[in-house]
C-alpha positions as CSV (number, residue, x, y, z in Angstrom):
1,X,-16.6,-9.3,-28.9
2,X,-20.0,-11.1,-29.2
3,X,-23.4,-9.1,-28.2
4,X,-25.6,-11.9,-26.1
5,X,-28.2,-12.6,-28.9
6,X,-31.1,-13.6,-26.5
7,X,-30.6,-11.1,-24.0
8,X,-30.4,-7.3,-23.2
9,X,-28.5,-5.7,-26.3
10,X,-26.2,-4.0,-23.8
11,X,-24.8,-7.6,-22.9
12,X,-21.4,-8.1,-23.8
13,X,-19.8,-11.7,-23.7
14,X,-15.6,-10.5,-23.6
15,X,-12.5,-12.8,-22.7
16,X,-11.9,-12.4,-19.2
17,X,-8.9,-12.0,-17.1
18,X,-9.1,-12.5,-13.4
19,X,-7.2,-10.2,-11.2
20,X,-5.0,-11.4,-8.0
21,X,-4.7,-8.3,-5.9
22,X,-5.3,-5.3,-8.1
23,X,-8.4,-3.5,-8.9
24,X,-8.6,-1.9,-12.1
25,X,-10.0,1.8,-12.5
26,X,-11.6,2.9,-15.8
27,X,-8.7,5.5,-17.1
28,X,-5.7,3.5,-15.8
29,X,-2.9,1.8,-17.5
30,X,-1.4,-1.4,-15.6
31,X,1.1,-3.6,-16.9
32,X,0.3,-7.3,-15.6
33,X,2.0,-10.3,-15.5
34,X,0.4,-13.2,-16.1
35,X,1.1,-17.0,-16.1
36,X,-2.3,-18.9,-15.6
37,X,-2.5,-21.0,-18.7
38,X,-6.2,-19.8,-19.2
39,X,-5.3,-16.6,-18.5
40,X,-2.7,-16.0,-21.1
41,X,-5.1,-17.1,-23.8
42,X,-8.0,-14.9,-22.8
43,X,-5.7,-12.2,-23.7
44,X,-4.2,-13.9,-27.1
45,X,-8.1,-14.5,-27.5
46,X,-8.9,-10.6,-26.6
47,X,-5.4,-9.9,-29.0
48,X,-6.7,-11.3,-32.2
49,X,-10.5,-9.9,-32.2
50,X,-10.4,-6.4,-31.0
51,X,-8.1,-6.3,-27.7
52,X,-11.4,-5.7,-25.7
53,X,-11.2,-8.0,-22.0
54,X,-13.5,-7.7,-19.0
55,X,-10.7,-7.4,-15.6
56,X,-12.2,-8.2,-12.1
57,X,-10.5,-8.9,-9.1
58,X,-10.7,-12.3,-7.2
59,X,-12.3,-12.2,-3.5
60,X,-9.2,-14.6,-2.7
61,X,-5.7,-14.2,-4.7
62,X,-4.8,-17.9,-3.6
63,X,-7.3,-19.5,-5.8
64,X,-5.5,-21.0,-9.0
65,X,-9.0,-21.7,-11.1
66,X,-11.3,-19.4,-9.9
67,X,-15.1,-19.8,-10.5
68,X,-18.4,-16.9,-10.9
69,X,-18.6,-17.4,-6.9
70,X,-15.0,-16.0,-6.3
71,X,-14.6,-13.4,-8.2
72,X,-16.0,-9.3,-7.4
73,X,-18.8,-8.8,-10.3
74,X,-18.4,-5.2,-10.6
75,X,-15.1,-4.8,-12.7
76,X,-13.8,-3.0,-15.7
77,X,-13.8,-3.5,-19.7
78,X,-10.2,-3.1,-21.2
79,X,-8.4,-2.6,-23.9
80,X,-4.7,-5.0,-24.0
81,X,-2.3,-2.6,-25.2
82,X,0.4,-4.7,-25.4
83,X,1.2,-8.1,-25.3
84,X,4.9,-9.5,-24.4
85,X,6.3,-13.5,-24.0
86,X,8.9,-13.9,-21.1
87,X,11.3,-16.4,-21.6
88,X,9.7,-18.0,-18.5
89,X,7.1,-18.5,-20.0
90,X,4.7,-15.9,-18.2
91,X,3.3,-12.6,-20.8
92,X,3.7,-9.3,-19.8
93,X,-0.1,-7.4,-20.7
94,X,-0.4,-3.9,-20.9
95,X,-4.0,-3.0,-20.6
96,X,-6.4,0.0,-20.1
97,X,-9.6,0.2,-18.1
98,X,-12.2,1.9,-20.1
99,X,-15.8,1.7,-18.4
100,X,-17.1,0.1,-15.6
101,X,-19.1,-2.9,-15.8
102,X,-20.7,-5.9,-13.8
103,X,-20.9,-9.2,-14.9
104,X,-23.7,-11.0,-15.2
105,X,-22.4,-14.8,-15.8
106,X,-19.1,-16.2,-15.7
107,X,-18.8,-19.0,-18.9
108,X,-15.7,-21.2,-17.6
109,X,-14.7,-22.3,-21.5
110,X,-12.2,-25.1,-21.7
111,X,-9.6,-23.2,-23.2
112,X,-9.8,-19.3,-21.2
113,X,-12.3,-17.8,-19.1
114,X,-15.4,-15.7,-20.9
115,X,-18.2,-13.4,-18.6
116,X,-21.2,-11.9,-20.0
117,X,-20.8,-8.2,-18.8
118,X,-23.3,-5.1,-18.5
119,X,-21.3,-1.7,-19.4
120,X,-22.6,0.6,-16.2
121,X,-24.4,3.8,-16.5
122,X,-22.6,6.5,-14.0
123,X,-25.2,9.8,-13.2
124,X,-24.1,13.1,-14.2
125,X,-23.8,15.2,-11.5
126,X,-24.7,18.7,-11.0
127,X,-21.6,21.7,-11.8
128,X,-22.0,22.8,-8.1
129,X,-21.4,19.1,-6.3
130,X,-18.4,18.6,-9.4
131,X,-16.8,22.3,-7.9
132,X,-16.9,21.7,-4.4
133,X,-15.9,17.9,-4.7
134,X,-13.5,18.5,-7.2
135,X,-11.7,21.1,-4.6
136,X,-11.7,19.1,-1.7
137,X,-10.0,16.0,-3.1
138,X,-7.6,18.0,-5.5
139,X,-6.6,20.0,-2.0
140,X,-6.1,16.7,-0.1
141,X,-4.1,15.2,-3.2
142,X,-1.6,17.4,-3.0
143,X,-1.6,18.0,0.8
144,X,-0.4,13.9,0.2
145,X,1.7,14.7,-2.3
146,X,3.8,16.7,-0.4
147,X,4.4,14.1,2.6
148,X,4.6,10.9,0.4
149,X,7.1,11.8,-2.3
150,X,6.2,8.4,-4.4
151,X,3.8,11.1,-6.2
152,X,5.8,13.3,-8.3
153,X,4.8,17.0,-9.6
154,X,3.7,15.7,-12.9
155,X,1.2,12.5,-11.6
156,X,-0.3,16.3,-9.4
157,X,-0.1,18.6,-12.6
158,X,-2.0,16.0,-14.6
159,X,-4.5,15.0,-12.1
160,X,-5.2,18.6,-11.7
161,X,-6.4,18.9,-15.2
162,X,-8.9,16.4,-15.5
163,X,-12.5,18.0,-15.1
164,X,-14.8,15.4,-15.6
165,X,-15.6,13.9,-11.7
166,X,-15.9,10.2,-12.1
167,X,-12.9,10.6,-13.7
168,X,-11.2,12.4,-11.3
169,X,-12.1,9.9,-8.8
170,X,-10.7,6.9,-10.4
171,X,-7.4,8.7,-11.6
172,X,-6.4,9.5,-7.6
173,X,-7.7,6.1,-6.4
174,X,-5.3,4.1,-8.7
175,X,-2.9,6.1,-7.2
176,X,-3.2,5.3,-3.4
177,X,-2.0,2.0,-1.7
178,X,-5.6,1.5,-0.5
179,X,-6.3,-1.9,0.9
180,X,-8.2,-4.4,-1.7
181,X,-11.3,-4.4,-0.4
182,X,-11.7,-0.2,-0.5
183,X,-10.4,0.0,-4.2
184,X,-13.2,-2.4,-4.9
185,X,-15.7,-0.3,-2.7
186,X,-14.5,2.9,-4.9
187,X,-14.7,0.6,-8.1
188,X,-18.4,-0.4,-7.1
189,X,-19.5,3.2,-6.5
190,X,-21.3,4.6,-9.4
191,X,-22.3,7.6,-8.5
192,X,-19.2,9.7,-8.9
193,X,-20.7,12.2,-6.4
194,X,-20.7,9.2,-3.5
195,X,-17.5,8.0,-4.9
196,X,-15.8,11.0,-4.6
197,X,-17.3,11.0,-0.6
198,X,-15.6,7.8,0.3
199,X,-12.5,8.5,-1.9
200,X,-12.1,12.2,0.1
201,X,-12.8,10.5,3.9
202,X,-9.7,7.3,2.6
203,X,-8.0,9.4,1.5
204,X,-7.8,11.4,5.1
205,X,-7.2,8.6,6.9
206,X,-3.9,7.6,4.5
207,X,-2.8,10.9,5.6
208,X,-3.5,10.5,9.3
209,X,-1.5,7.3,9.2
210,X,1.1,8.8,7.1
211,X,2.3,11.5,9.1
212,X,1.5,9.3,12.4
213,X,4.4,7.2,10.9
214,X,6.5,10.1,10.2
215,X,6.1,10.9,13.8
216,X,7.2,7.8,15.3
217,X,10.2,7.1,12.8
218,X,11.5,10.5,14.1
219,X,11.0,9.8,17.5
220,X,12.4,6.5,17.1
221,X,15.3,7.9,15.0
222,X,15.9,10.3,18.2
223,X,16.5,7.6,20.4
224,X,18.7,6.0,19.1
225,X,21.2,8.9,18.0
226,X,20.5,9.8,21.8
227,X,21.6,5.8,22.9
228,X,24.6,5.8,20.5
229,X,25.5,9.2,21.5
230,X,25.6,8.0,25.6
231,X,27.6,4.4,24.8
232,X,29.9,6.9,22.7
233,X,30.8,9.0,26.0
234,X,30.4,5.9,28.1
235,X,33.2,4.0,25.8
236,X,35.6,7.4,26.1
237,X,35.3,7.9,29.9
């Protein structure tokens, strides 16, 4: 990792891996498969200095050599955990988001993609808005829990202990099927107070829709017991 020598001393210049529909939240671990030539040596280049890369998601997945215009600039320093050959020839990267940041140039090297990246600031907010929020989303968490049973116990137990808010936020985002374009909203929040507003009112509508689904594959389900039930009689008379 290289600080930018005639610039801010916050500025970073980090390998960087871009992302094809994912968004990576500080605090989450995601295992990612990877085949872009360029994109497997920006991690062998992050593996050999100190397994720090800069992740951020591509506005359009279908793009094979993606340049600064394409790609979100708010994304997330990393640590690879893990790095694993396929006999396909793909790698297998475990990483870890760490701390938001947004990027500031992207440096398309011959060999693997580098960004110059500023690490973001979040605002500490007051206990009182951490309470209430906190609350809210950890009531509406397990109110989805309960309906979508892809959440176990534990994923509830755990979330439940974390008390720092931005935090908080990204941990229950990174585990909703929210479309692209809302994790990257969430991701380029940075007040956790604000994020924590449009996490809570997503978070709503999932369940909305949810239990609207429920609905109709019961309904639905009805029916046709009720059909199969009537060509049953119908075949016996």
């Amino acid at each position: 990792r290289k600080k930018m020598m005639d610039d801010s001393e916050s500025k970073l210049a980090l390998p960087f891996l871009p992302l094809r529909d994912v968004v990576i939240f500080p605090h989450m671990v995601v295992p990612l498969f990877v085949g872009r030539a360029k994109s497997v040596n920006g991690l062998s280049n992050a593996m050999n200095l100190d397994k720090t890369i800069f992740l951020a998601t591509q506005k359009n997945a279908g793009i094979d050599v993606p340049e600064g215009k394409d790609i979100f600039k708010m994304g997330t320093i990393g640590t690879v955990l893990q790095l694993l050959r396929l006999p396909d020839g793909t790698v297998k990267a475990l990483v870890e988001g760490k701390k938001r940041a947004r990027m500031t140039r992207f440096v398309p090297k011959d060999d693997y993609f580098v960004a110059e990246v500023e690490p973001v600031a979040e605002p500490v907010p007051t206990s009182i808005e951490t309470e209430a929020m906190t609350r809210t989303v950890l009531e509406s968490f397990e109110e989805y829990s309960k309906i979508n049973k892809n959440v176990s116990k534990d994923v509830v137990s755990n979330v439940s202990g974390i008390e720092d808010l931005s935090q908080l936020a990204d941990t229950i985002s990174a585990h909703f099927n929210f479309k692209l374009q809302d994790k990257q909203k969430l991701l380029e929040i940075i007040s956790p107070k604000d994020r924590m507003d449009l996490l809570f009112k997503l978070m709503q509508t999932e369940i909305e829709i949810y239990k609207t689904e429920q609905r109709v594959k019961g309904r639905v389900k009805k029916q046709m017991e009720r059909t199969q039930r009537d060509y049953y009689l119908n075949e016996q008379m």
